[in-house]
C-alpha positions in Angstrom: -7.0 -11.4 -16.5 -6.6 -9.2 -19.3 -3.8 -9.5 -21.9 -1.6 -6.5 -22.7 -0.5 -5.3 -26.5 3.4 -5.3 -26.3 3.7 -6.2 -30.5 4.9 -9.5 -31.1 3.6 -11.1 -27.7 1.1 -10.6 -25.3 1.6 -10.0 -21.4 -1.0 -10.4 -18.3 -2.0 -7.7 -16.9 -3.9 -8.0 -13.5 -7.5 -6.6 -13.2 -6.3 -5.2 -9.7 -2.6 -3.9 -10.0 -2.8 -2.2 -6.6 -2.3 -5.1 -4.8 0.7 -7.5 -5.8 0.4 -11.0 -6.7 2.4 -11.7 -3.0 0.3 -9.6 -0.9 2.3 -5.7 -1.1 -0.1 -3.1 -0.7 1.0 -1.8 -4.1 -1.6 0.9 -4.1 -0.2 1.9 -0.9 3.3 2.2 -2.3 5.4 5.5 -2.5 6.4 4.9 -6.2 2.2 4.4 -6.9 2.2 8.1 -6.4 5.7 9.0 -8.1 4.4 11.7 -11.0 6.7 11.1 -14.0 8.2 8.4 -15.6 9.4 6.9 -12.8 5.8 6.3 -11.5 5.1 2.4 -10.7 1.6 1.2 -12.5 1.0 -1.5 -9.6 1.4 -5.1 -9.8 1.5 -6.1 -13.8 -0.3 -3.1 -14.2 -0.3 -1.2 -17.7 3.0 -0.6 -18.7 4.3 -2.5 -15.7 6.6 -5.2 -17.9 8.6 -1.8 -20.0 10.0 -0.7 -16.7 10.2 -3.9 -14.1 11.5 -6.9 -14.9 9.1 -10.1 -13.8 9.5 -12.0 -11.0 8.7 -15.4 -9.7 5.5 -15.0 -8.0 4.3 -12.9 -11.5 5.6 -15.5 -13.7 4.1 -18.5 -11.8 0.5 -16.8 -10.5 -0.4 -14.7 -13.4 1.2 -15.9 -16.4 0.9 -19.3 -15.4 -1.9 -19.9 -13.7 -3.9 -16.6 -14.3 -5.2 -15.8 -10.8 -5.3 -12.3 -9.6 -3.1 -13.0 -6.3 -1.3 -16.3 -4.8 -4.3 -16.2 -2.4 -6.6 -17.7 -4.9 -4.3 -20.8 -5.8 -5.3 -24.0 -3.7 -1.0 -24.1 -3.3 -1.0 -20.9 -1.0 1.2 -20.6 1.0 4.1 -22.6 -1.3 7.4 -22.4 -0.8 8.1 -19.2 -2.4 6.5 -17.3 1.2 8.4 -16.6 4.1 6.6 -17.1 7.6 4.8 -14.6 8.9 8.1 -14.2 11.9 10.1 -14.1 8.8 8.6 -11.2 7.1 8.0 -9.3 11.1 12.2 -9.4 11.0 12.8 -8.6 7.3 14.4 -5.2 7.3 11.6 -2.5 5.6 12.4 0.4 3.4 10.6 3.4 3.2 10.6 3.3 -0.4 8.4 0.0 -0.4 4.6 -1.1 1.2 5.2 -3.2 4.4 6.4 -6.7 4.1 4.4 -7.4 7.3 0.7 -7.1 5.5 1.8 -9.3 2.8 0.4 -12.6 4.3 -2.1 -10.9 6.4 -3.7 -9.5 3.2 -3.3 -13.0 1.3 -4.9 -14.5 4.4 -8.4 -11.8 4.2 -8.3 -12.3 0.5 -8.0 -16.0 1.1 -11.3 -16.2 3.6 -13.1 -13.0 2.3 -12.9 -12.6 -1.5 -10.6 -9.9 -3.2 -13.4 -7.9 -3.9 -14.2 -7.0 -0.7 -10.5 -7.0 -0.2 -10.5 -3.9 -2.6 -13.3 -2.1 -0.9 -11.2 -1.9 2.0 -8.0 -0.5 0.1 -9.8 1.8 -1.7 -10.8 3.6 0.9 -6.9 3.5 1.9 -5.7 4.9 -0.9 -8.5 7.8 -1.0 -7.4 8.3 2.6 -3.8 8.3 1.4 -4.4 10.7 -1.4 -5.8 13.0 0.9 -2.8 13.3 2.9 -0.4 13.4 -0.2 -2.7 16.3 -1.6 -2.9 18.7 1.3 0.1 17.8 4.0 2.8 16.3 2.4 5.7 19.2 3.0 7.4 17.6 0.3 8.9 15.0 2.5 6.7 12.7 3.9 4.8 11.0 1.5 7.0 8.0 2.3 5.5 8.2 6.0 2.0 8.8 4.7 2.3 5.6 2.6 3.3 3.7 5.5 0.3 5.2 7.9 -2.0 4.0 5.1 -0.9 0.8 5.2 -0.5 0.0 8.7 -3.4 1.8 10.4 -6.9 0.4 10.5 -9.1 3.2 8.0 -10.8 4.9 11.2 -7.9 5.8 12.9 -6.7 6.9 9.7 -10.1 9.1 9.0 -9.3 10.5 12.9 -6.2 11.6 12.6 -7.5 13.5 9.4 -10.4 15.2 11.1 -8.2 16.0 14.2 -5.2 17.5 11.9 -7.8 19.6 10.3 -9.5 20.7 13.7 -6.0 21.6 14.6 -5.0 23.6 11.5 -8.2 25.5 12.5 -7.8 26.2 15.8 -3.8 27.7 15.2 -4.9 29.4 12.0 -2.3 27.8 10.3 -2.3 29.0 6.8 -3.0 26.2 4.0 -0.1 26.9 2.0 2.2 26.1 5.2 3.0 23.0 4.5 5.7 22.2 7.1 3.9 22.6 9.8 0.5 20.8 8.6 2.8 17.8 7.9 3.8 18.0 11.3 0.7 18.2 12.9 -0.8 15.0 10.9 2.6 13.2 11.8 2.6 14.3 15.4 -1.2 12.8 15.4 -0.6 10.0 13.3 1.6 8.8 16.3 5.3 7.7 16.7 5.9 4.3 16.8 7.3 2.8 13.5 7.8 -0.6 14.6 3.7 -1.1 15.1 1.0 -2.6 13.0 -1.8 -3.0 14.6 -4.5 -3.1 11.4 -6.1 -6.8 12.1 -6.9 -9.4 9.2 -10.3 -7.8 9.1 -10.4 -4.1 9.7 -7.2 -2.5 11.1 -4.9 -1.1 13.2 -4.5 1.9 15.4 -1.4 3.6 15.5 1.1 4.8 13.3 4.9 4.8 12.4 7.6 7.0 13.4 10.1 9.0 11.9 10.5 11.4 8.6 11.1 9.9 4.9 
């Protein structure tokens, strides 16, 4: 846990900001990929404390306790967790990660280490980036973001390869960027309300619908 220069006092700042202290896929996150000021650093990430207030689960985890996640305190789950059925009917916003990874990801952390945790984000977020970079028409990074999260990483890689087979075969041009994104949507799959990525590896279809 490193400790972060604000003058007079010194905040935490977590090692790994792409994924929060409660389990969001941070990295994952529209607002990760926001260019500008407005762009989220992750979890108690650098800079993270001059634009987001704290909150509970920063204040007791890291500045308390300094663990990376609440995964790694012998207390997990405490009372500041809903139930797993609890998150599955929160209402989600497509300017946030998923709340219904949140103690699915505490749980892999939990039994497999955060490090290999990471490994398996990481190729996420390159995944992600790819999408963002070459068929986001400007409005669907929100969509991407939640593909990322909810798909396991081969159907994600897939859906990449078959997009690009598809571009190919209709000569789309590469500056078209409407209709790439709709070919990656339209392969990505349309139901919104599934997560199918398992503690361990992932998930295999995609969410509906345009940011």
């Amino acid at each position: 846990m490193k400790k972060a220069n604000t003058g007079s006092s010194q905040r935490p700042e977590k090692k790994f900001p792409t994924i929060g202290v409660c389990g969001l896929d941070c990295g994952l996150c529209p607002r990760y990929y926001t260019v500008g000021s407005s762009r989220c650093p992750g979890c108690a990430g650098p800079g993270f404390f001059e634009k987001h207030p704290s909150c509970s689960f920063i204040t007791c985890c890291v500045k308390g306790k300094s663990f990376e996640v609440c995964a790694e305190c012998p207390d997990f789950p405490c009372s500041k967790f809903k139930s797993e059925e609890e998150y599955r009917q929160v209402k989600e916003s497509s300017s946030y990660p998923p709340c219904t990874r949140l103690m699915p990801n505490m749980k892999f952390i939990r039994e497999h280490g955060i490090n290999e945790f990471m490994e398996q984000q990481k190729k996420r977020m390159a995944m992600l980036e790819t999408m963002i970079e070459r068929f986001d028409d400007g409005r669907s990074r929100s969509f991407y973001c939640r593909a990322a999260a909810l798909l396991d990483v081969t159907s994600l890689g897939g859906a990449l390869a078959e997009a690009d087979r598809k571009i190919q075969t209709d000569r789309v041009k590469q500056d078209d960027w409407k209709t790439k994104a709709k070919i990656l949507k339209t392969i990505l799959g349309p139901s919104r309300s599934c997560d199918t990525r398992s503690t361990r590896a992932g998930r295999s279809r995609a969410p509906e619908g345009r940011t």
